[in-house]
C-alpha positions as CSV (number, residue, x, y, z in Angstrom):
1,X,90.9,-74.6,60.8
2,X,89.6,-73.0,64.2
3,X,87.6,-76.2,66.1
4,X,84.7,-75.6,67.8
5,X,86.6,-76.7,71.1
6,X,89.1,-73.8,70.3
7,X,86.4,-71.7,69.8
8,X,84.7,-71.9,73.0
9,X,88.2,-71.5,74.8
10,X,88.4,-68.2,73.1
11,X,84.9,-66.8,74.1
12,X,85.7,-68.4,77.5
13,X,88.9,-66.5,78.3
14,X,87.1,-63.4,76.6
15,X,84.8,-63.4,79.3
16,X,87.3,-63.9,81.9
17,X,88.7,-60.6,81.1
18,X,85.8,-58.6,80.8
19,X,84.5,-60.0,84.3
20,X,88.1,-59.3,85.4
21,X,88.2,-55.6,84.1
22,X,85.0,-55.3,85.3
23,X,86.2,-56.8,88.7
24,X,88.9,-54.0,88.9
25,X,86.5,-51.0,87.5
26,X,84.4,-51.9,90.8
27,X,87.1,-52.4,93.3
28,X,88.9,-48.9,91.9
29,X,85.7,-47.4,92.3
30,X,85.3,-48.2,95.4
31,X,87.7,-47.8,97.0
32,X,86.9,-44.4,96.1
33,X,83.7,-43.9,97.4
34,X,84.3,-45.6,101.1
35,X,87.2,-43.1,101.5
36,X,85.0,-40.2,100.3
37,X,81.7,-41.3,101.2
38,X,81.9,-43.3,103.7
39,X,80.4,-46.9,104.5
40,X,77.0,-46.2,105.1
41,X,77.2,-43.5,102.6
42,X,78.1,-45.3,99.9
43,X,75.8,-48.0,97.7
44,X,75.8,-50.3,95.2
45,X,74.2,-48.1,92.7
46,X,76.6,-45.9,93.2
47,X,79.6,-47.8,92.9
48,X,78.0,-49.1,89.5
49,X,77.5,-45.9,88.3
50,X,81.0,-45.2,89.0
51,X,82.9,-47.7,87.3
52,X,80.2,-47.2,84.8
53,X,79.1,-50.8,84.6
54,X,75.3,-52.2,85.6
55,X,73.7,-52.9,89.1
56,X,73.6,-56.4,88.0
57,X,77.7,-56.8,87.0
58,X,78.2,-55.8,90.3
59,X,76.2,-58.5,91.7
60,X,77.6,-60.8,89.4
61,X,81.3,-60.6,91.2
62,X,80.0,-59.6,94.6
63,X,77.1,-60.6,96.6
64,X,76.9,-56.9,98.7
65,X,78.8,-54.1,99.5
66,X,80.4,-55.7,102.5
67,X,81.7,-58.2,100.4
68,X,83.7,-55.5,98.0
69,X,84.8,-53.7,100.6
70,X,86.2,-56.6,101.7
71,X,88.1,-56.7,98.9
72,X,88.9,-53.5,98.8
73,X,90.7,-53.7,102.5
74,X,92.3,-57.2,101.1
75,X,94.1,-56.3,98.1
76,X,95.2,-52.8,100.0
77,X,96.0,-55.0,103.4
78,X,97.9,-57.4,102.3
79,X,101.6,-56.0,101.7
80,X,101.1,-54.3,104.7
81,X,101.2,-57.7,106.6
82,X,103.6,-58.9,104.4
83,X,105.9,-56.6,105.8
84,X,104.7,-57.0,109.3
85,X,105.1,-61.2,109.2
86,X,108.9,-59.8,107.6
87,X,109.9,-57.5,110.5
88,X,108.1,-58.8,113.6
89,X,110.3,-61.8,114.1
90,X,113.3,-59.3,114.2
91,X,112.2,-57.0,116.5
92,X,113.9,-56.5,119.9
93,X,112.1,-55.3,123.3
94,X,110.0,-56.8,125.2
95,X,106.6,-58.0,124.3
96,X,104.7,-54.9,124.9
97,X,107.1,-52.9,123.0
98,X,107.0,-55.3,119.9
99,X,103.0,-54.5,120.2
100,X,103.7,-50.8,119.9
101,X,105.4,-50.7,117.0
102,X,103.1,-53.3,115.0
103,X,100.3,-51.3,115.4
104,X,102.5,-47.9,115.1
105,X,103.2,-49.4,112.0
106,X,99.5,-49.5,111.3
107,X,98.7,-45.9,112.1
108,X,101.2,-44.7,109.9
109,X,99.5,-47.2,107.0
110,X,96.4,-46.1,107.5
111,X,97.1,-42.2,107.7
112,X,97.2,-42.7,104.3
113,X,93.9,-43.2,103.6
114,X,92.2,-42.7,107.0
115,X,88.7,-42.0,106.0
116,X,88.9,-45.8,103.2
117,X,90.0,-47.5,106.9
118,X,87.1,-45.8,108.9
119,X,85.0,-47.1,106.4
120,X,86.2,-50.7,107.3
121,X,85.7,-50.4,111.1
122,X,82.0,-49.3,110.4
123,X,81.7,-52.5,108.4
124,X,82.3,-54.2,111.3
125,X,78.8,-53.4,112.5
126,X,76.6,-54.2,109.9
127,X,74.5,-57.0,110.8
128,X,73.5,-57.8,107.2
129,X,77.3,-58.8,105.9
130,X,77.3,-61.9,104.4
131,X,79.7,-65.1,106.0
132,X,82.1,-64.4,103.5
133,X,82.9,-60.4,104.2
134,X,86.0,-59.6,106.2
135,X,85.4,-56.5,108.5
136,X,87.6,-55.2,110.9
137,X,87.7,-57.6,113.3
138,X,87.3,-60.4,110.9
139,X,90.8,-60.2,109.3
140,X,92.6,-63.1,111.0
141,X,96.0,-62.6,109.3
142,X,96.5,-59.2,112.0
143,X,95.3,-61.5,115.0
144,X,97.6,-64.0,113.9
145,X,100.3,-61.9,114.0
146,X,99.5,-60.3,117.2
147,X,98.9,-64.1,118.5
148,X,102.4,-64.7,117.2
149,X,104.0,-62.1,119.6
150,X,102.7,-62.8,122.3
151,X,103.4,-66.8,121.7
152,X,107.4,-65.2,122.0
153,X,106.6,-63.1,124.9
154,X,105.9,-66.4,126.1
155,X,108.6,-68.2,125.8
156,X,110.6,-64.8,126.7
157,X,108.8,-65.1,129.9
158,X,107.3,-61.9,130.2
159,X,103.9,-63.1,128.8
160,X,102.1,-64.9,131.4
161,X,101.4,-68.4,130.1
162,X,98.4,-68.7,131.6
163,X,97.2,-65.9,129.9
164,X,93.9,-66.5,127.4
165,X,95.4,-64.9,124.2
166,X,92.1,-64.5,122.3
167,X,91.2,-62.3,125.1
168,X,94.7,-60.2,124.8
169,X,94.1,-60.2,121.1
170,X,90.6,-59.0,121.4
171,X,91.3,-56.0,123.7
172,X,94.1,-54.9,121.5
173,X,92.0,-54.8,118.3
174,X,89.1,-53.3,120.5
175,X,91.3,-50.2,121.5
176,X,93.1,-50.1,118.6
177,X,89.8,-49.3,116.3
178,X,88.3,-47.0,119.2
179,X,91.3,-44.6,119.2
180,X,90.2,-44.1,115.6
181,X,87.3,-41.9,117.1
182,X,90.1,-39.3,117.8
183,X,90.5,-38.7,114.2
184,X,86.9,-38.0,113.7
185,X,86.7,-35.7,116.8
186,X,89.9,-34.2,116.9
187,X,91.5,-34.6,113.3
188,X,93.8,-36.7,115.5
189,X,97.6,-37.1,113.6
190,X,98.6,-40.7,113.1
191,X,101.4,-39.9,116.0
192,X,98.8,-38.2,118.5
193,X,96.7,-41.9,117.6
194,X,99.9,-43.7,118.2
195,X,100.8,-42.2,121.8
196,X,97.3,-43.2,122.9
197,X,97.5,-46.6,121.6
198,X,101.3,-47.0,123.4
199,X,99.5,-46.2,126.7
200,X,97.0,-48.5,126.0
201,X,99.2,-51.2,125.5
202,X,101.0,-50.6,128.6
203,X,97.7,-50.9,130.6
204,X,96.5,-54.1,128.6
205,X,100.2,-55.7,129.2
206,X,99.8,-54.8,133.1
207,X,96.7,-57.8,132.9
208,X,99.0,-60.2,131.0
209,X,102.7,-60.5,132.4
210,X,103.5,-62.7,134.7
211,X,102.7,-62.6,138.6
C-alpha cells in the first residue's frame, strides 16, 4: 500500500524533472538564439517560444535573460577552465608567454561559437542584470587563473611584486574582449585575434616586470 508520504515524494521528484527538462529546453534554446540573434536581439519571449514552453516557465527557473545567459556561458565555460587550471601549472616560459597561450587557448574556444561569446561580452553592459548574472567580466574562475600566473611570475621574478594584480588582470580582460571587435569588422580568424592579443600582452607585461 502506496502512503501518502510516498506519494508526495513521487509528485515531488515528478516535478523536479519537468522543471529540469524544462531547465534544459531553455538553456538549449538559447544558446541558440544569442549565437544567432545576438544579445540585444534576442528576448524572453522568444526563447519561450523556442523551447516551446510559457513566458512564465521561464521565469520560474530564471529571473532575466542575463541570468540564462549566464548559464548558458557556465555550463559551456566550464571544461574549458577545467583544462586551463590542468595545463597552466605545466607550462614553461616566462610569465608573459604563459599569458599568451591561456588566452590563445581561448580564441581557439571561442572560434567555435564566436557570435554565442559576443553575445556574452555585450552582456557585460547591460545595466539591468540582476546580482546574480555572470557577464564577461564577472566570471571570476578566468581572473583567478590569470591571478594564478602571475602569483608564479612572482616568485619566478619576472613579475614585479609590487605590482597591483587586479589592475594587470583588468587590462588583460579589457583587451582581450576589445580585440573581439576585429571579428565584427574584419571577420577576424581566431589566429589574426590571437597575434593582436600576443602584442598586447607584450605591451601590458612592459608595465609589470620588474625595474
Amino acid at each position: 500500500m502506496t502512503t501518502d508520504t510516498e506519494t508526495e515524494g513521487a509528485l515531488g521528484g515528478a516535478r523536479h524533472t519537468r522543471r529540469e527538462a524544462t531547465r534544459n529546453r531553455v538553456v538549449a534554446s538559447a544558446r541558440e538564439l544569442f549565437e544567432t540573434e545576438g544579445y540585444d536581439g534576442t528576448t524572453i519571449r522568444a526563447i519561450a517560444r523556442h523551447a516551446g514552453v510559457s513566458v512564465g516557465s521561464v521565469f520560474t527557473t530564471f529571473a532575466s535573460k542575463g541570468d540564462i545567459l549566464s548559464q548558458v556561458m557556465q555550463d559551456r565555460l566550464e571544461p574549458l577552465y577545467a583544462e586551463l587550471d590542468r595545463v597552466m601549472p605545466h607550462l614553461r616560459g616566462s610569465t608573459p608567454d604563459r599569458l599568451r597561450t591561456m588566452f590563445a587557448i581561448h580564441f581557439s574556444f571561442e572560434a567555435q561559437r564566436l557570435r554565442l561569446f559576443l553575445a556574452h561580452i555585450a552582456a557585460a553592459y547591460d545595466w539591468t542584470l540582476s546580482a546574480a548574472a555572470r557577464p564577461y567580466g564577472m566570471t571570476p574562475r578566468l581572473q583567478d587563473i590569470i591571478r594564478e600566473c602571475l602569483e608564479k611570475g612572482v616568485d619566478e621574478g619576472d613579475v614585479d611584486p609590487a605590482a597591483d594584480h587586479q589592475d594587470i588582470i583588468d587590462l588583460l580582460m579589457a583587451a582581450y574582449a576589445w580585440t573581439y571587435r576585429l571579428v565584427v569588422r574584419k571577420n577576424a580568424s581566431a589566429d589574426e585575434l590571437i597575434a593582436v592579443m600576443d602584442r598586447q600582452i607584450g605591451l601590458v607585461s612592459e608595465g609589470f616586470r620588474p625595474r
